[in-house]
N, C-alpha and C positions, 0 to 999 in steps of 0.2 A: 767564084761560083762553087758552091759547096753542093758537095753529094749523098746525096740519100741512098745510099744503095739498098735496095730491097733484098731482106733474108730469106722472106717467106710472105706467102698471104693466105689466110682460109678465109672461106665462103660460109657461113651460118645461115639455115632456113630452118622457121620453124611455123608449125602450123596448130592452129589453136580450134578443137573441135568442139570442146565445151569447157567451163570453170564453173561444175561443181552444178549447174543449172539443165535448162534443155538445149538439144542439141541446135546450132545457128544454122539457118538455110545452107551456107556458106563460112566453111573455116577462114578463120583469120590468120594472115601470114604474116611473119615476121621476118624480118633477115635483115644480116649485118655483114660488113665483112673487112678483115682488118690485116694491113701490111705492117711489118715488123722492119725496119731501116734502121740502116748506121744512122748515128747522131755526130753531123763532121763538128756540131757546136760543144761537145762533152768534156767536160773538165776545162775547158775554155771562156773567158767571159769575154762573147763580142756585143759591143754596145749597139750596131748596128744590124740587128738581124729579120728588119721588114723585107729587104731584098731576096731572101732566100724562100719566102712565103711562093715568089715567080717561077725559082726552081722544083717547088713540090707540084705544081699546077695539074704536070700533064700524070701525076701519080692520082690525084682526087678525081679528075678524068675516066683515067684506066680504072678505078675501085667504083666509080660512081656507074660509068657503064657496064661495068659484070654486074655489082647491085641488081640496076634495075631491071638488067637482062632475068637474072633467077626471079625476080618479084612477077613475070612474067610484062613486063614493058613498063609504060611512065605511065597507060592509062590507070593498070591495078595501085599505084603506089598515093596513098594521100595521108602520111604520115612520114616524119621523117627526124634524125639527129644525129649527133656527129660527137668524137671523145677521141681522146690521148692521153696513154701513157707512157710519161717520160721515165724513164732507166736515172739509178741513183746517181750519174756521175752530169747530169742534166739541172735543167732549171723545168721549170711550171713553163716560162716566157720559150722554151723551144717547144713543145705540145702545145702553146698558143699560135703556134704556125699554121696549124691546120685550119685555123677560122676559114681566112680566103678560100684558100685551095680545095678544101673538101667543102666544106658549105655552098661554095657560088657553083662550083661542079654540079654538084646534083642541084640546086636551084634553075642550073641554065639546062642543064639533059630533059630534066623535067617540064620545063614549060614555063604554065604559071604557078607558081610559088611565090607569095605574099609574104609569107611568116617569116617569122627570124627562125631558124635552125637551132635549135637547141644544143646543150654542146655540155661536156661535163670533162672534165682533166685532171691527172694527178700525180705524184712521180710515187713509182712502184718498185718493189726485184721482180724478177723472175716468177713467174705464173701467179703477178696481178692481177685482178678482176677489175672491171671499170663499170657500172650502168650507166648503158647510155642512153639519158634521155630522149622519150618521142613527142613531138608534137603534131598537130595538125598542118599541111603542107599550104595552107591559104587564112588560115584564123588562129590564130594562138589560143582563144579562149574558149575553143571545142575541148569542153571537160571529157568526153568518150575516149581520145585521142592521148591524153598524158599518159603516158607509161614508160616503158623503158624495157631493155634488153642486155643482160648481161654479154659482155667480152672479156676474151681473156687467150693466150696464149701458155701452155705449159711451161714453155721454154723463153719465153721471153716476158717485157721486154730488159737484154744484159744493159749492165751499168753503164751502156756506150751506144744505147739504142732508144728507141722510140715506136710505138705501138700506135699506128693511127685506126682508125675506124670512123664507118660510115653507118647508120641503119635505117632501112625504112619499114614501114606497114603499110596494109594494108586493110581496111576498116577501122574502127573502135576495139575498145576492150571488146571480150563477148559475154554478152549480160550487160552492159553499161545502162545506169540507169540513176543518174547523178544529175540530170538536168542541165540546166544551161545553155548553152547555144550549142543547140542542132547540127549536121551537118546540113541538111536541109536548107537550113535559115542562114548559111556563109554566104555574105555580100563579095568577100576577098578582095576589097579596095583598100585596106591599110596594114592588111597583115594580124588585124587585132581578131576581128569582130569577119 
């Protein structure tokens, strides 16, 4: 059973009052929030590493409920995506752990959630940047919803660690005006459309 020991975690919010246009009834909120762990797979090639995706569980858990606690609950949250960065002494395939563990997390805190989680990974040094992908939390093909939210840790993540993150929103861009399928118009029967 390999461990993740957790180094650190911040909380990111951020609130969008306008882009350049007029101002939205209602700002749009963003927020991410990302834990920095030992990497017990570092410098090590284990062929078997799906097992360990059970051991991050209750970490996507803990990240996925402060999340949606700051977004102010699961009703304000209808956008969402997830990212890792692996530390140079790592593979890509250890930051692919997080698929399960933070994706199905906030898919199950959340309710219903249709969509695939978006998800973006890459191995970095020390104060990496990652955007992480957003989508809409019941139709992937709500064009208002695409965007993304920079993470990043100054100090991490070290050659022997791993940087996960979680993020969600709340509404569309502000101004979005690119057509397509509506929030409105979400059926949320296949995650697409």
């Amino acid at each position: 059973m390999p461990e993740f020991k957790i180094r650190k975690m911040q909380l990111i919010l951020e609130d969008v009052h306008h882009d350049g246009g007029p101002k939205p009834d209602k700002p749009r909120k963003l927020g991410a929030i990302v834990a920095c762990v030992q990497n017990p797979f570092a410098s090590v090639y284990e062929p078997d590493l799906q097992p360990a995706m059970e051991d991050l569980k209750p970490l996507g858990s803990e990240m996925s409920e402060r999340l949606i606690a700051a977004m102010g609950g699961k009703e304000a949250v209808d956008g969402y995506g997830k990212g890792a960065i692996v530390g140079e002494n790592g593979e890509l395939e250890h930051a692919a752990l997080w698929h399960v563990p933070g994706g199905y997390a906030m898919r199950g805190l959340l309710g219903e959630s249709n969509a695939i989680v978006p998800s973006c990974m890459k191995r970095g040094g020390v104060g990496a940047r990652l955007d992480i992908p957003l989508g809409h939390i019941n139709a992937a093909y709500v064009r208002s919803h695409f965007d993304g939210i920079e993470v990043g840790l100054p100090d991490g993540p070290k050659a022997d660690e791993i940087v996960f993150g979680l993020a969600m929103s709340s509404g569309g861009r502000v101004h979005s005006r690119m057509g397509g399928l509506e929030v409105w118009d979400v059926k949320g029967e296949d995650g697409l459309r």
